[in-house]
C-alpha positions as CSV (number, residue, x, y, z in Angstrom):
1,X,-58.5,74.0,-51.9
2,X,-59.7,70.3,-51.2
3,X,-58.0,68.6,-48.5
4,X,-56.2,65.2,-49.4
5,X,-58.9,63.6,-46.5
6,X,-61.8,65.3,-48.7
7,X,-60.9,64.0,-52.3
8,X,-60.4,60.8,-51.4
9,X,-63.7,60.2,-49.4
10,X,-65.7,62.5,-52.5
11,X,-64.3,62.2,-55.9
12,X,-66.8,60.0,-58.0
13,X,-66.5,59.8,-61.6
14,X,-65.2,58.5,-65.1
15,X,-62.8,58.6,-67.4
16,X,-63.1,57.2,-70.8
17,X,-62.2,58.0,-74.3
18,X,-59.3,57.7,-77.0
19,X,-55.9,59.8,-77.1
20,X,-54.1,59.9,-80.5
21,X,-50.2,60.3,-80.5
22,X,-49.2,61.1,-76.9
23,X,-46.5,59.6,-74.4
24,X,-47.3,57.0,-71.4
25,X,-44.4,57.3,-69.0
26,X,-44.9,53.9,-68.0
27,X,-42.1,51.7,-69.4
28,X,-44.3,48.4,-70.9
29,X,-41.8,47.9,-73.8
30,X,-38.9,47.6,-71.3
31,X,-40.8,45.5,-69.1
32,X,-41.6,43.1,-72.6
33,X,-37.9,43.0,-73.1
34,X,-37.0,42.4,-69.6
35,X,-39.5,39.3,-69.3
36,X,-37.9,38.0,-73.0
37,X,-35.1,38.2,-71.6
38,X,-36.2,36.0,-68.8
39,X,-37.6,33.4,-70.8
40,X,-35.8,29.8,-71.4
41,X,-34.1,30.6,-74.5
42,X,-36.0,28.6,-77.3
43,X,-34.7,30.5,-80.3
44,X,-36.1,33.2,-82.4
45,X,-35.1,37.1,-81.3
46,X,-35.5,38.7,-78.9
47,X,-36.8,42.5,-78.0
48,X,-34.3,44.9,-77.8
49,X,-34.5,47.0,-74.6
50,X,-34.6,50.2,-74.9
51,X,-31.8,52.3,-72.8
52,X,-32.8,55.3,-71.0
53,X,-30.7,57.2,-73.4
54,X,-32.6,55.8,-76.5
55,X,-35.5,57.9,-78.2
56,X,-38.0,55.8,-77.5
57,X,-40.4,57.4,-74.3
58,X,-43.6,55.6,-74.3
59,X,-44.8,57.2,-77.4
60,X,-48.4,55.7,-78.5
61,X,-50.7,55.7,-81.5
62,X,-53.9,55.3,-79.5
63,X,-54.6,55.3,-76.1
64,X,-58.0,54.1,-75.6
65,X,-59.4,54.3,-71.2
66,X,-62.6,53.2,-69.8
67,X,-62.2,53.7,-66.4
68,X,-64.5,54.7,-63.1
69,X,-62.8,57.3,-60.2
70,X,-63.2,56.7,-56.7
71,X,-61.7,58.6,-54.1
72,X,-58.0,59.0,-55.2
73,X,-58.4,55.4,-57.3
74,X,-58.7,55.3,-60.8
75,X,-60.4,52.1,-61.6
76,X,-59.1,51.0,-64.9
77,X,-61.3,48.3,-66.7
78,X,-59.6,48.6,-69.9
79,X,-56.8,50.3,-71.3
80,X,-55.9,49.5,-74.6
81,X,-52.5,51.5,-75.6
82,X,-50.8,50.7,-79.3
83,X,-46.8,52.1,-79.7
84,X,-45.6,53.3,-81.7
85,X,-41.9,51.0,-81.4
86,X,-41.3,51.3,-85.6
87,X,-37.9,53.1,-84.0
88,X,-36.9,50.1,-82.4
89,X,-37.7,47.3,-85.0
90,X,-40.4,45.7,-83.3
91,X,-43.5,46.7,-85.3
92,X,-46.5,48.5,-83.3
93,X,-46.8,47.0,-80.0
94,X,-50.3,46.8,-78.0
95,X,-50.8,46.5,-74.6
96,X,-54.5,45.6,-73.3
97,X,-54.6,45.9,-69.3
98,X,-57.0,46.4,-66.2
99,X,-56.8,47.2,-62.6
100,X,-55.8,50.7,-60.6
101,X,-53.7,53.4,-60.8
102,X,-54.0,56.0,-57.7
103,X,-53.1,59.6,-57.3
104,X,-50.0,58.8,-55.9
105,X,-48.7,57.3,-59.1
106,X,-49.0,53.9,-57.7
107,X,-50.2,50.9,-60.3
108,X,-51.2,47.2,-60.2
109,X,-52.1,46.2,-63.6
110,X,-52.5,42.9,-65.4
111,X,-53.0,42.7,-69.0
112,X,-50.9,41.3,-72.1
113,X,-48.6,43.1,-74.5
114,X,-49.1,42.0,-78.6
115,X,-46.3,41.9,-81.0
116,X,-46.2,41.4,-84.0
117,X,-44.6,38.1,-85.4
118,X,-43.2,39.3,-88.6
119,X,-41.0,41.4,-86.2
120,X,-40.2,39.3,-83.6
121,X,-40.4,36.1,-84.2
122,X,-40.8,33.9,-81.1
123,X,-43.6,31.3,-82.5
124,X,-44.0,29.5,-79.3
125,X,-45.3,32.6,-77.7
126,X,-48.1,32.8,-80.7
127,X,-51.5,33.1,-78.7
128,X,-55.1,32.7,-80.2
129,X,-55.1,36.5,-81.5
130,X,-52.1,34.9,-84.0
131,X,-49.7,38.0,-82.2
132,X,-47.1,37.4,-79.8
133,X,-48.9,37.4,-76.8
134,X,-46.8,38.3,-73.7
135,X,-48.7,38.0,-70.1
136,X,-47.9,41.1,-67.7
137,X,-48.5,41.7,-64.4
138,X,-46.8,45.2,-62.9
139,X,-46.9,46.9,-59.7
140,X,-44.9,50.0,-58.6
141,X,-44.4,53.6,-59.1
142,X,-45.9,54.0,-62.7
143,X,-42.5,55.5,-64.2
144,X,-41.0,51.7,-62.7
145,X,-43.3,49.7,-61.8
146,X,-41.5,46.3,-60.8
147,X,-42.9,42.9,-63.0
148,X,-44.5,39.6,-61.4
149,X,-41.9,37.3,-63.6
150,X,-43.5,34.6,-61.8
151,X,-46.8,35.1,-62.9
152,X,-45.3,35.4,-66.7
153,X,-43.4,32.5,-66.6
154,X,-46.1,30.4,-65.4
155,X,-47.9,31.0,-68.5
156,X,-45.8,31.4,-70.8
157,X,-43.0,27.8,-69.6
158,X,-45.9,25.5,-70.7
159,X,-46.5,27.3,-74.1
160,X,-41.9,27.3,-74.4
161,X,-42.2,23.3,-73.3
162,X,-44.7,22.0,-76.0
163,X,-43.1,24.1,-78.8
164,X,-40.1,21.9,-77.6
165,X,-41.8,19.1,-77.9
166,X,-43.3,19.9,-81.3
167,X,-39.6,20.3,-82.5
């Protein structure tokens, strides 16, 4: 076989292409719940977390990659996933990301999750797309990678604060 020292000095490559109906094991819609949750409280509902226990696993739509391997890196510089989170009342859910995942399960991604806002309606987080735009930032094992609430916050408090404003 290849030794660990030989695949990551010699694997060069690409993945890219589109997945219909799979399973991600990385937990995005809990992460989106767990940074609503976060969030000064403005009104409007918030995302339901899924428990473990619940049915919902990370099931997707569409997956769509376009991504270049080096060494034991996989190079991610776009990932475009939609859920399938009927089960849970949200509507479909989209998360658009970039940065690495590595053989050892490890991530660092930063991208933005879409909701739809004739599920959950939070208008001060409407971005320019007219979804709920949700900034993530994640970095971790991939089955719990651990958010940057700072990083979310930052963008989203100013976008809370003028809806405040407005009302």
């Amino acid at each position: 076989g290849i030794r660990k020292s030989q695949l990551s000095e010699n694997l060069i490559g690409s993945l890219k292409g589109e997945l219909k109906e799979g399973r991600l094991n990385m937990p995005i819609v809990q992460l989106v719940g767990g940074l609503l949750d976060k969030l000064p409280s403005i009104g409007g509902k918030k995302i339901e977390v899924p428990k473990k226990d619940q049915r919902f696993k990370g099931e997707f739509k569409t997956l769509r990659l376009d991504s270049a391997i080096r060494g034991r890196n996989i190079n991610i510089q776009d990932i475009d996933v939609l859920y399938d989170t009927m089960s849970i009342g949200i509507g479909d859910m989209r998360f658009k990301a970039n940065g690495n995942i590595n053989f050892d399960r490890q991530v660092d991604l930063s991208g933005t999750a879409f909701l739809n806002p004739q599920y959950v309606k939070i208008d001060p987080l409407k971005g320019p797309s007219g979804q709920i735009e949700i900034p993530i930032k994640v970095k971790g094992d991939m089955s719990d990678p651990k958010p940057d609430i700072d990083h979310s916050l930052k963008i989203l408090t100013p976008r809370l604060a003028q809806s405040a404003l407005k009302s």
